[in-house]
C-alpha positions as CSV (number, residue, x, y, z in Angstrom):
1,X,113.8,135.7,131.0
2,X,114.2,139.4,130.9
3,X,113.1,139.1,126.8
4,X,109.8,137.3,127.8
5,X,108.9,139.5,131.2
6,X,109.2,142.9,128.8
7,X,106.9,141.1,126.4
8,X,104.1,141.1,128.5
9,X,100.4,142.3,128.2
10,X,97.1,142.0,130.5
11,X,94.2,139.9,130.6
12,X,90.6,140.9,130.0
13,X,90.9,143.1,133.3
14,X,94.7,143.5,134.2
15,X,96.6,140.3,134.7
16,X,100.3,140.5,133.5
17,X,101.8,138.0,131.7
18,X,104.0,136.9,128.7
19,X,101.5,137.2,125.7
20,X,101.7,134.2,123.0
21,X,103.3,131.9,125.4
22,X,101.3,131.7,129.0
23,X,98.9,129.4,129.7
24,X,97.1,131.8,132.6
25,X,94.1,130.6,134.6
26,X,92.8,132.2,138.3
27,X,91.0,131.1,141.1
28,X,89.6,133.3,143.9
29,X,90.4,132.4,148.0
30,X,87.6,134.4,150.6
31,X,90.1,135.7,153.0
32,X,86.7,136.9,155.0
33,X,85.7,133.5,154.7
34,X,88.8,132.0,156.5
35,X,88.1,134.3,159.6
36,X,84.3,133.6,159.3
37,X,85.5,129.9,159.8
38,X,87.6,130.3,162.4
39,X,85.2,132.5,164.4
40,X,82.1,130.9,163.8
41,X,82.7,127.4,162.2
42,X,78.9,126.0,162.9
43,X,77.8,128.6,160.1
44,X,79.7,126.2,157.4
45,X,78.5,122.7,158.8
46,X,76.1,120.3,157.4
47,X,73.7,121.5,154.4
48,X,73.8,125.1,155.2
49,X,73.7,126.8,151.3
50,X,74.3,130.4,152.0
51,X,73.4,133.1,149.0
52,X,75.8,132.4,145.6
53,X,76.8,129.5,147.1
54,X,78.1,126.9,144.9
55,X,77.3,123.0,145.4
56,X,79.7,121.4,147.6
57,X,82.1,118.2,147.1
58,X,84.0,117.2,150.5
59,X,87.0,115.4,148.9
60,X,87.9,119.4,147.9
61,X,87.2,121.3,151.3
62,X,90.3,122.1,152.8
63,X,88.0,122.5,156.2
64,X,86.5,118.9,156.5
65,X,88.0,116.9,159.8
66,X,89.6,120.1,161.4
67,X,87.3,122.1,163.8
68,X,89.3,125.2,164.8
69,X,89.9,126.3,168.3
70,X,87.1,127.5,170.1
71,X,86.6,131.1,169.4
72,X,84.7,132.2,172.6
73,X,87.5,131.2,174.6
74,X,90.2,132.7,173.4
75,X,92.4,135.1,175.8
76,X,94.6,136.7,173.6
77,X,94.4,138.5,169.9
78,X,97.5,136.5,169.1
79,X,95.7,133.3,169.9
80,X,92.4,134.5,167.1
81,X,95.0,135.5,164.8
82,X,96.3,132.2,164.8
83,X,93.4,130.7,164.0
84,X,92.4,132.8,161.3
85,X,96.0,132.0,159.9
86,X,95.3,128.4,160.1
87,X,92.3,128.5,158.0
88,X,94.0,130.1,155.3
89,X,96.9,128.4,155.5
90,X,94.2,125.2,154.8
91,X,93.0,127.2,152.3
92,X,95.7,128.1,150.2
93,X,97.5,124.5,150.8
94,X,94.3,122.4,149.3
95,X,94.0,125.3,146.1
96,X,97.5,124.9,145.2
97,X,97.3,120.8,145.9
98,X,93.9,120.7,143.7
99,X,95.5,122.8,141.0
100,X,98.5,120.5,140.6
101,X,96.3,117.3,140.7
102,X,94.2,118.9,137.6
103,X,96.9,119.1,136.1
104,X,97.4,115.6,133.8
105,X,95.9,114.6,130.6
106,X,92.1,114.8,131.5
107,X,91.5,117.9,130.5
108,X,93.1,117.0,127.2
109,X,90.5,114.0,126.8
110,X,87.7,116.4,127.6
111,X,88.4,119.3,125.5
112,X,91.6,120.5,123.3
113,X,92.6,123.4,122.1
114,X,94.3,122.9,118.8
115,X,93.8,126.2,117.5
116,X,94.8,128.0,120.1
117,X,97.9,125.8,120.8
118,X,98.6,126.2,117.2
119,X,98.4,130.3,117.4
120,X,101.0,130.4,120.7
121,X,104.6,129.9,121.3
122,X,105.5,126.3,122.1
123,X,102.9,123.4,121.3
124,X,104.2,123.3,118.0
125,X,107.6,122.7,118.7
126,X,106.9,120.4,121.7
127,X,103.7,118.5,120.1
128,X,101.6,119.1,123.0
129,X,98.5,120.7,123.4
130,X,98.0,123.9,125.3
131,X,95.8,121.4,128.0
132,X,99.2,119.3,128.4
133,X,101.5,122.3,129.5
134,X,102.8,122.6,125.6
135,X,103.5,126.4,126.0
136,X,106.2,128.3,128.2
137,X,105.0,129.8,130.7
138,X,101.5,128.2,133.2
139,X,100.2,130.4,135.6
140,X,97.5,129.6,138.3
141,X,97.2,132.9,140.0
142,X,95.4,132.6,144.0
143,X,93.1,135.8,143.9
144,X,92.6,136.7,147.5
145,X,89.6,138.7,148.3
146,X,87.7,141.2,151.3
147,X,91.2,142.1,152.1
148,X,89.7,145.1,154.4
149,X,87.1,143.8,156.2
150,X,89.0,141.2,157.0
151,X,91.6,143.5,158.2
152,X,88.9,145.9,159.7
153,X,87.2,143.1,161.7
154,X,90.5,142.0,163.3
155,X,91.3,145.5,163.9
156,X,87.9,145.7,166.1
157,X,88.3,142.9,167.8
158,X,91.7,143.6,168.7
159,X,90.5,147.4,170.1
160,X,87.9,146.7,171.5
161,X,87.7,143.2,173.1
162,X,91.8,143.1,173.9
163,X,93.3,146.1,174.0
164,X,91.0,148.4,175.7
165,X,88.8,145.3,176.7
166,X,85.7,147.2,176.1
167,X,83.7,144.9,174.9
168,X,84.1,140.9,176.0
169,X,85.0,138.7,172.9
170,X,81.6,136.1,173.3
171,X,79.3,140.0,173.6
172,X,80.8,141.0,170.3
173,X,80.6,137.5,169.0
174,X,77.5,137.2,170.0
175,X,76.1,140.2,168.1
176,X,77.9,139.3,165.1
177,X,76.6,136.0,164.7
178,X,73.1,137.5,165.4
179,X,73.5,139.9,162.5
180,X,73.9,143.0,164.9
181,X,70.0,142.6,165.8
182,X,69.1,144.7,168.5
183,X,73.1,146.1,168.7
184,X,73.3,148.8,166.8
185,X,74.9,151.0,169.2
186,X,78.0,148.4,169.4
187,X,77.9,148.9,165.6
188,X,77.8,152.2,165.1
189,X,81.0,151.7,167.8
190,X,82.6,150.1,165.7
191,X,82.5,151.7,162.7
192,X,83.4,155.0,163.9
193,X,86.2,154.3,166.4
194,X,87.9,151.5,165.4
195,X,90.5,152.6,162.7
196,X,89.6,151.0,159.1
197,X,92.5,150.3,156.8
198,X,91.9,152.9,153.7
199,X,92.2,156.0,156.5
200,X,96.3,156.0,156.9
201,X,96.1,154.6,160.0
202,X,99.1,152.5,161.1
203,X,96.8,150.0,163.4
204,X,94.8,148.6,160.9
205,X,97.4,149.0,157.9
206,X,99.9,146.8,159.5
207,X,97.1,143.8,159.9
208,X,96.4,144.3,156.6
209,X,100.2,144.0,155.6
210,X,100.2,141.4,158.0
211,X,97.8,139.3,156.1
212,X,99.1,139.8,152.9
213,X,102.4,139.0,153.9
214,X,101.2,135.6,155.7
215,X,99.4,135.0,152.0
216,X,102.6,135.2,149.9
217,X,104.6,133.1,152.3
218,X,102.1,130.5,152.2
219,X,101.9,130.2,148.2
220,X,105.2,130.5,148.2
221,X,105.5,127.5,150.0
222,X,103.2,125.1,148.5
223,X,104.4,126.2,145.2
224,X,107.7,125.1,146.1
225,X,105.7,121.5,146.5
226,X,103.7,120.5,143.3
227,X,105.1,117.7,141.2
228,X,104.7,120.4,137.9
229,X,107.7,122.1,138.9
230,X,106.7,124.1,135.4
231,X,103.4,125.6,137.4
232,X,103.4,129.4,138.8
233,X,101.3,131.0,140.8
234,X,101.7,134.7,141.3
235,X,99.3,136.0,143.9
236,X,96.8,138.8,143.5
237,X,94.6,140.6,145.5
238,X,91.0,141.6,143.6
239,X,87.4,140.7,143.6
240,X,87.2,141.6,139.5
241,X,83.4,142.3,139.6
242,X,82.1,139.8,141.8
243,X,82.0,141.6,145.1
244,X,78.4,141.2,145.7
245,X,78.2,137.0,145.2
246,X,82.0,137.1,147.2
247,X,80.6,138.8,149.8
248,X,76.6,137.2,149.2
249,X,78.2,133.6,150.9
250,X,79.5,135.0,154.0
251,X,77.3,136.7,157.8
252,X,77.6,139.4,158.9
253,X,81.3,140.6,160.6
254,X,83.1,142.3,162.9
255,X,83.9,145.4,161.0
256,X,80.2,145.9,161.1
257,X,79.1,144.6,157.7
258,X,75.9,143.6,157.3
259,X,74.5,139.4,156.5
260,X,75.9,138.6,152.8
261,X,76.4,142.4,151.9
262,X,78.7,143.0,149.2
263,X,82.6,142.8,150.3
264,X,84.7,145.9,149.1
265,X,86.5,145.6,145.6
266,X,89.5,144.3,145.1
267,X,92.2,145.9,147.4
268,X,90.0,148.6,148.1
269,X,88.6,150.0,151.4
270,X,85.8,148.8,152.5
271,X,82.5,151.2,151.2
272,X,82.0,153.7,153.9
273,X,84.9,153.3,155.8
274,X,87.2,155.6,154.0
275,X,86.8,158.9,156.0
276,X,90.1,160.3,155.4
277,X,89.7,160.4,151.2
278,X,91.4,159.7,148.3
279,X,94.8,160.3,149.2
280,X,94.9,158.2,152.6
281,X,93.2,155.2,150.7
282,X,96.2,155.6,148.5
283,X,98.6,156.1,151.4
284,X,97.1,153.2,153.3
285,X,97.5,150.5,150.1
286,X,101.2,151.4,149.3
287,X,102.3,150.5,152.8
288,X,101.0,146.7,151.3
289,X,103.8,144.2,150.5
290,X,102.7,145.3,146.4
291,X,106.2,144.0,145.3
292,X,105.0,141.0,146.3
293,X,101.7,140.5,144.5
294,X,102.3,140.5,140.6
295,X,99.5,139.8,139.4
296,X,97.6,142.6,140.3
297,X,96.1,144.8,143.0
298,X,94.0,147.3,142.1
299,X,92.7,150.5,144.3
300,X,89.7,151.2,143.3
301,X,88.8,155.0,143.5
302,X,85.4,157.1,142.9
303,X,85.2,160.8,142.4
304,X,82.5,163.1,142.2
305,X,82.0,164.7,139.1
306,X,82.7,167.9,140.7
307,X,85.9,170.4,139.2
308,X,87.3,171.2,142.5
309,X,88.3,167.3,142.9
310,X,89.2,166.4,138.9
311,X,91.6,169.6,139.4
312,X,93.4,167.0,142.0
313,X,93.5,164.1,139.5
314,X,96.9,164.8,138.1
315,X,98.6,165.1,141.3
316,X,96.6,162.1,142.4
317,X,97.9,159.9,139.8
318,X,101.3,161.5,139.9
319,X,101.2,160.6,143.5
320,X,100.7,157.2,143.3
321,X,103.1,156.7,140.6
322,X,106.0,158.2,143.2
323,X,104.9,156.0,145.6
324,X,105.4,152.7,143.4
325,X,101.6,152.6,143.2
326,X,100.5,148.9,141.2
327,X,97.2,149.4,139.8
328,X,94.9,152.5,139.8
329,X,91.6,152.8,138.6
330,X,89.4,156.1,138.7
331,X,85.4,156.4,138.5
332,X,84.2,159.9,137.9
333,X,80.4,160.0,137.8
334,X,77.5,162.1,139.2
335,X,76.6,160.6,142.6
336,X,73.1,162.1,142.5
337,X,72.8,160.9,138.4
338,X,73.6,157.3,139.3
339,X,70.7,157.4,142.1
340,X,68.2,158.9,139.3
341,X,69.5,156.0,137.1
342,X,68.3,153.6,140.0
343,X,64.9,154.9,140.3
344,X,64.2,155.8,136.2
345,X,66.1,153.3,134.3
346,X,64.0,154.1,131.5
347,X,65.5,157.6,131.1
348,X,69.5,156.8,131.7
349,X,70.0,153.9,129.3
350,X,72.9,155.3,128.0
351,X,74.9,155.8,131.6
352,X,78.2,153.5,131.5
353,X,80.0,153.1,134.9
354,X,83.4,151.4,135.3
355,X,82.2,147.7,137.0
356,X,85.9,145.4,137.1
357,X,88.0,145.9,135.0
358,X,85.2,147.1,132.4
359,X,83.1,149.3,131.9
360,X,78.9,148.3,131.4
361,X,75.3,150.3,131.3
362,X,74.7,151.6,134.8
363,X,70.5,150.4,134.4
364,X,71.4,146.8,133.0
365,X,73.1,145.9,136.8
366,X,71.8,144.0,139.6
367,X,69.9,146.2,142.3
368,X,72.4,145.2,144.7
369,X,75.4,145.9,141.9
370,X,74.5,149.4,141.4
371,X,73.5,150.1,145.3
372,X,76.9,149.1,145.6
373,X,78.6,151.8,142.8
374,X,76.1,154.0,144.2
375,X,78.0,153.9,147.8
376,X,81.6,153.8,146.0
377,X,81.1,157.0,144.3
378,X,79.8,158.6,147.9
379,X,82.3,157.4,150.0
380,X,85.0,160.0,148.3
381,X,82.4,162.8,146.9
382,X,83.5,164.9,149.8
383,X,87.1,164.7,148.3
């Protein structure tokens, strides 16, 4: 009801919904992982416990018994694309299938939650316990994550290996699967000629809309399927602040990425990719279906602590406000203190940088966590 939708606030990060009365939960879908499956499916067979990974039951894996087409032999983007999109559909159709199967009296049996039920909108009138769908409103909300290298690695191989069929699909296959040992020139190719979403570049901003589009349909449809007809599940796009396990399970890929190197945040350009700056990373996420994706998709964007860019910020922000911008967050540090921080923790216990959607001590991070804000605030300290 409009009365309920105005009476909204966020979640520990920013996740919108009717406060007192939603029952809201999240779970987070790889979208690098689907194309990592359909391009190298061997990677994810038998015992094979990649970094982060967590332990695995078969009666959940939307992958078991379906091998995907051969991706060596494929003769047409459209055909890979296809493939991709049939992973993810798996994906997203087992998530929302799991979801409503959790959803009966166990979780009652296990662990209640009279005090809470008793504090929101519904269980006390209905008698039911927040566990048993007592309040209004239940949201599961499908997170999708490593929207741009996704994106950027189907860009690549479309370039590259169809459309200017520079490079043969197995070649570049080949060197991804190998980590890019001993092909760093194909690379360094492909990371400076092949468009990356984030740039305003129509090419790889219309896979990327491509993808998220494919990502609502799909929800939309298994929603439309549970038995708790009472169950929601309003997509997002975000990593929150788990890019570096996200990205820790998955090879090396197309877009040139590194073996389980941190994917980009939430719907974010990948690190290093975003040439153009601020305002074509902002240019390049509004042509995204945002409308679409309610519960949340954040751009994530680093400045330099520098005067000539904060004199920019208001017509930044202004900017992105015009152009029905959904959620904006801005870093302002001191590229060159951060790296200090790195090597003299001792001596910058006090420096706070913006992680998710909080903020935490720069020194108390994970080496690979504050490489990675390290590399955010570079990419844009040339403005």
């Amino acid at each position: 009801s409009i009365e309920h939708a105005r009476d909204y606030t966020s979640d520990g990060c920013w996740e919108i919904y009717s406060q007192g009365r939603t029952n809201f939960k999240y779970g987070m879908i790889n979208l690098v992982e689907a194309l990592d499956r359909a391009l190298f499916p061997e990677r994810w067979e038998g015992d094979v416990q990649p970094p982060f990974a967590r332990p695995y039951v078969e009666a959940f894996d939307p992958y078991a018994g379906a091998t995907p087409p051969d991706a060596y032999g494929m003769g047409s983007f459209e055909e890979l694309m296809a493939s991709f999109k049939e992973r993810l559909d798996r994906h997203i159709g087992r998530f929302i299938e799991c979801i409503d199967e959790f959803r009966d009296e166990r979780l009652y049996e296990i662990a209640p939650l009279p005090l809470i039920s008793a504090l929101m909108e519904g269980p006390i009138e209905s008698g039911k316990d927040l566990t048993l769908e007592g309040v209004t409103h239940n949201f599961h909300a499908p997170v999708f994550s490593g929207l741009s290298h996704t994106a950027d690695s189907l860009a690549a191989i479309k370039k590259l290996c169809f459309d200017e069929k520079a490079i043969p699909l197995p070649e570049m296959l080949d060197a991804v699967k190998d980590n890019w040992q001993d092909k760093e020139p194909l690379r360094q190719l492909v990371m400076t000629k092949v468009p990356a979403y984030g740039n305003d570049d129509d090419f790889p901003d219309d896979i990327a809309r491509e993808i998220v589009a494919y990502c609502v349909e799909r929800v939309r449809y298994y929603a439309d399927r549970v038995k708790n007809s009472h169950l929601k599940f309003p997509v997002a796009l975000g990593t929150f602040q788990s890019y570096v396990p996200v990205g820790g399970i998955i090879g090396a890929t197309p877009d040139g990425r590194l073996d389980h190197q941190p994917i980009s945040s939430n719907a974010s350009p990948s690190v290093g990719r975003a040439a153009n700056g601020q305002t074509a990373a902002l240019n390049s996420y509004c042509k995204l279906p945002l409308v679409d994706v309610p519960n949340g998709a954040p751009l994530d964007v680093a400045m330099d602590n520098r005067a000539s860019l904060l004199n920019q910020l208001e017509a930044y922000i202004t900017s992105f406000v015009e152009k029905r911008g959904e959620l904006l967050t801005i870093s302002i540090n001191d590229c060159e203190k951060l790296k200090a921080a790195q090597k003299e923790p001792e001596k910058y216990k006090d420096l706070k940088i913006r992680i998710g959607g909080f903020q935490g001590y720069f020194t108390d991070l994970a080496p690979e966590m504050q490489t990675y804000q390290i590399q955010k605030c570079e990419q844009y300290a040339g403005g």
